[in-house]
Backbone as JSON, one array per atom type, in Angstrom:
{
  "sequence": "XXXXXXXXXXXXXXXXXXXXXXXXXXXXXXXXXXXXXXXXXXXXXXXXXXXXXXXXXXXXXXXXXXXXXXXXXXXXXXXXXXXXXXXXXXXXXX",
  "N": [[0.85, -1.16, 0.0], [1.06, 2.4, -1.0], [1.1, 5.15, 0.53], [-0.06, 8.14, -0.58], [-0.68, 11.78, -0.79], [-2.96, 13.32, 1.63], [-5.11, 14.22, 0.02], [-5.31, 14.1, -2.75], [-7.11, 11.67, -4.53], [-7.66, 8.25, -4.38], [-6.09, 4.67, -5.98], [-6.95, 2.43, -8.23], [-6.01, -0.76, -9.24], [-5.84, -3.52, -11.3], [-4.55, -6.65, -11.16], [-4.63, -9.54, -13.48], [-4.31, -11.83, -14.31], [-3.42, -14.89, -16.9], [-3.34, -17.03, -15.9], [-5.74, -17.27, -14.23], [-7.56, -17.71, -15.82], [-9.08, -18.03, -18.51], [-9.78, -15.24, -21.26], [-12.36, -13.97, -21.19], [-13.43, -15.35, -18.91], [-11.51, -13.43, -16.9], [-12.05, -11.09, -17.51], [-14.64, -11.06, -16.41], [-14.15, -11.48, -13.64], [-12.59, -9.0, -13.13], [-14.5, -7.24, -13.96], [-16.28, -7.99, -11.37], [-14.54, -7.38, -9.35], [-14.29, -4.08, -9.73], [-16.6, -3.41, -9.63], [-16.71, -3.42, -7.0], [-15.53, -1.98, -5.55], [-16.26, 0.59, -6.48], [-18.78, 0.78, -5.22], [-18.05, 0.48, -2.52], [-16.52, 3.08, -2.53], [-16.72, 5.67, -0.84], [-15.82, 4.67, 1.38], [-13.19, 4.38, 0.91], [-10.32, 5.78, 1.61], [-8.7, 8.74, 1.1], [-5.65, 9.46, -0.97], [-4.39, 6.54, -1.3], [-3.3, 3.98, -2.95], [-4.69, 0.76, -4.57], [-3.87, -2.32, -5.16], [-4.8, -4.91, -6.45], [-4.61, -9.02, -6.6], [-6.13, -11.38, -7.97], [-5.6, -14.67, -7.26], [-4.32, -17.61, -8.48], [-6.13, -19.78, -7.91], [-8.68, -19.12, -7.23], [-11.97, -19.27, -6.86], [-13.83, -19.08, -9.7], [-16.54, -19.72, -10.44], [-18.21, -19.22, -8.48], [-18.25, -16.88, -7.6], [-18.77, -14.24, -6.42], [-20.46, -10.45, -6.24], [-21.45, -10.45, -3.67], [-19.72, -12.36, -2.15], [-17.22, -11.25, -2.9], [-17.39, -8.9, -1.15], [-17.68, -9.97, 1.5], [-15.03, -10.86, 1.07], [-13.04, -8.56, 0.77], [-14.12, -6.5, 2.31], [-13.33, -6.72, 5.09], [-11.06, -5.7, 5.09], [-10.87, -3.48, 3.81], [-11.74, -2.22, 5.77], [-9.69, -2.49, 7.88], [-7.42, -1.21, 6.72], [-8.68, 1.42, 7.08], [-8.5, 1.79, 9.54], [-5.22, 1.17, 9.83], [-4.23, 3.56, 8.48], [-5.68, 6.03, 10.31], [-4.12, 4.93, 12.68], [-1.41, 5.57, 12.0], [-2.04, 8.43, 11.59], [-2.11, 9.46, 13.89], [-0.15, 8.53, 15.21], [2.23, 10.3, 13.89], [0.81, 12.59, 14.68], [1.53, 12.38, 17.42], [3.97, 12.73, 17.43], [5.1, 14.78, 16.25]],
  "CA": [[0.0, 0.0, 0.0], [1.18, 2.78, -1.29], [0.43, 6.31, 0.6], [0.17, 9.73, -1.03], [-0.98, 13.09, 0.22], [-4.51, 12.63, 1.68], [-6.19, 15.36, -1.02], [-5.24, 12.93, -4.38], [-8.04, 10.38, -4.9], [-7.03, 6.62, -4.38], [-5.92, 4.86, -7.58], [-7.02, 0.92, -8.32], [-5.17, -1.32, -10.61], [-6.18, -4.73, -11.15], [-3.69, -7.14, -12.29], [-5.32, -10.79, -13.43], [-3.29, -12.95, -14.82], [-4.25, -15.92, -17.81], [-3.69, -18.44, -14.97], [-6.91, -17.13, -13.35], [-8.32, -18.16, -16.79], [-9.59, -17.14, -20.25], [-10.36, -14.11, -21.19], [-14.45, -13.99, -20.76], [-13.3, -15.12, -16.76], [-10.61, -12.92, -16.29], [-13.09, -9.8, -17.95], [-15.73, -11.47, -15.3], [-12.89, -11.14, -12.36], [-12.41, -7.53, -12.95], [-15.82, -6.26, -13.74], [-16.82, -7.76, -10.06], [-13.97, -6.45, -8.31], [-14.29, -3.0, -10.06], [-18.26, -2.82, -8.83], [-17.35, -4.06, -4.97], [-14.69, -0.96, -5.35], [-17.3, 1.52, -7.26], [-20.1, 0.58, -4.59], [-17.14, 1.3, -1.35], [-15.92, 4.35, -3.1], [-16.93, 6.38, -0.08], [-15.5, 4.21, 2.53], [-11.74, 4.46, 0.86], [-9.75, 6.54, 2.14], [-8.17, 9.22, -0.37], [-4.37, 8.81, -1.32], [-3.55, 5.29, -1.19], [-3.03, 3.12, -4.18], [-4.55, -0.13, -4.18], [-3.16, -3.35, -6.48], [-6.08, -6.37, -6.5], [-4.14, -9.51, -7.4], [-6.56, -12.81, -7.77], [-4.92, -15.62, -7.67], [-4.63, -19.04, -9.96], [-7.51, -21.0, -7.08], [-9.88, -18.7, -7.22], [-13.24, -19.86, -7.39], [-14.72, -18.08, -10.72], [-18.23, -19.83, -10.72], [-19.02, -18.93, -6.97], [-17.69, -15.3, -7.18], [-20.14, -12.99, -6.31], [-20.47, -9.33, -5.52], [-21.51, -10.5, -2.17], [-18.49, -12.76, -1.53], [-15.79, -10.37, -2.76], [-17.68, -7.9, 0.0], [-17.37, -10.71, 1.97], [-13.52, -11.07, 1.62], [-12.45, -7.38, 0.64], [-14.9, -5.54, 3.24], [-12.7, -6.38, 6.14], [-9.71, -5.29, 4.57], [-10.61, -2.02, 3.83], [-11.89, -1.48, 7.78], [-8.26, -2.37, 8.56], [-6.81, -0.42, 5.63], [-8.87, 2.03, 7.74], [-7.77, 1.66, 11.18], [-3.83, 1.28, 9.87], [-4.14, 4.65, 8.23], [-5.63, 6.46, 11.28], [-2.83, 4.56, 13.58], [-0.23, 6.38, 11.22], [-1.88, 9.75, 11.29], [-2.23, 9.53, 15.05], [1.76, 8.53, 15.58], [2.53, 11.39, 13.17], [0.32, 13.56, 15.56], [1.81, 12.63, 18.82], [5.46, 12.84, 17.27], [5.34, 16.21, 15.51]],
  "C": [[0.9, 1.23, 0.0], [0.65, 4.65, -0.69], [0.88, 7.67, 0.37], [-0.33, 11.02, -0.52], [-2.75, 12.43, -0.04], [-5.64, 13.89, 0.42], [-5.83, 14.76, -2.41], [-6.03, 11.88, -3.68], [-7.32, 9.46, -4.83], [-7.59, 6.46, -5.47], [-6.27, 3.31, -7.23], [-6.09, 0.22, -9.62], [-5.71, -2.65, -10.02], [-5.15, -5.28, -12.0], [-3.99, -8.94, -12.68], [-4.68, -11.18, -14.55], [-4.15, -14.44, -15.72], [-4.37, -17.04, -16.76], [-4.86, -18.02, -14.05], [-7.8, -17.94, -14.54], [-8.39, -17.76, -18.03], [-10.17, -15.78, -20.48], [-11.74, -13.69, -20.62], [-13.51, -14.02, -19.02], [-12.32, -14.03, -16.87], [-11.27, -11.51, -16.47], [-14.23, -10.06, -16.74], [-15.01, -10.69, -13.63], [-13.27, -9.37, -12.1], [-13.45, -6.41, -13.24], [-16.59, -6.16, -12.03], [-15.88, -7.34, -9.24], [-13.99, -4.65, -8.91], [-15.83, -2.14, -9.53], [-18.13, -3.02, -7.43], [-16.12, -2.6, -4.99], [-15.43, 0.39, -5.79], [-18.5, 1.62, -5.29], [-19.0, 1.11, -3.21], [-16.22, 2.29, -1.8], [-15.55, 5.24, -1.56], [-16.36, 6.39, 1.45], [-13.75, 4.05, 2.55], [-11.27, 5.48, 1.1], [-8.86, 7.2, 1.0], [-6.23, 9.09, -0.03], [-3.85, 7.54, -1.33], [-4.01, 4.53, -2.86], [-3.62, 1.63, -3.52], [-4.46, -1.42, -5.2], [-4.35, -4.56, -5.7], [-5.4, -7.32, -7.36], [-4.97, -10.68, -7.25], [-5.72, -14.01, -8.39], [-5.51, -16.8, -8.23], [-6.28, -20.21, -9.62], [-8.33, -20.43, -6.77], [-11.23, -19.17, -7.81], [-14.16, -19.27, -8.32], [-16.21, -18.31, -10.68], [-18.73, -19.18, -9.29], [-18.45, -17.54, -7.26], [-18.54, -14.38, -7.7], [-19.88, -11.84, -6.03], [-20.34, -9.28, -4.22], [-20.33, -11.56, -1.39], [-16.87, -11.87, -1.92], [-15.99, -8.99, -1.66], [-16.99, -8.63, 0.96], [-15.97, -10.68, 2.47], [-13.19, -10.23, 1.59], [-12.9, -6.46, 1.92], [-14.19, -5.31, 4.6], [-11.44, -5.63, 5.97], [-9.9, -4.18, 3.92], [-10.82, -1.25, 5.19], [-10.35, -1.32, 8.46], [-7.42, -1.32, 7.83], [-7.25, 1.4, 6.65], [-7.96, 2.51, 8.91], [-6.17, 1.87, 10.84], [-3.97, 3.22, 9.88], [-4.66, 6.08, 9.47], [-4.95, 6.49, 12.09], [-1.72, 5.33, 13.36], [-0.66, 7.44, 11.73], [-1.75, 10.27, 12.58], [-0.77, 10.03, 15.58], [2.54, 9.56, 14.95], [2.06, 12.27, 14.07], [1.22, 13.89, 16.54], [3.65, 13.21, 18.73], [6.02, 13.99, 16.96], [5.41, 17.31, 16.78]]
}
């Protein structure tokens, strides 16, 4: 993770690889992680960069909107929480 000044927008990159599959899946992949990132727009925090890499055992037929909430949703609460921890320790140090 990648952090830049908090007034630049956070940037996504998806990087999906042929060993996830064939084109059609790998276009599937990145349309539903691009809507579970569209739909928590509001809840990312601005400057950070974030790289989405699915790997080769990913389950393409089960992969839902509601299971990449599922697995991503906590991991932006923490993505949260780190970035507050930082701005805090920056506070108390300055």
């Amino acid at each position: 993770m990648l952090i830049r000044p908090a007034s630049v927008p956070w940037r996504l990159g998806l990087a999906v690889s042929k060993k996830v599959g064939r084109a059609t899946v790998r276009n599937r992949v990145k349309r539903v992680l691009r809507e579970f990132f569209r739909l928590n727009r509001p809840t990312i925090p601005n400057g950070i960069d974030i790289v989405a890499v699915p790997k080769r055992n990913l389950d393409v037929p089960g992969l839902t909107l509601a299971s990449v909430s599922a697995d991503l949703g906590p991991l932006l609460l923490r993505i949260q929480a780190d970035l507050e921890r930082l701005a805090r320790q920056d506070g108390l140090s300055a």
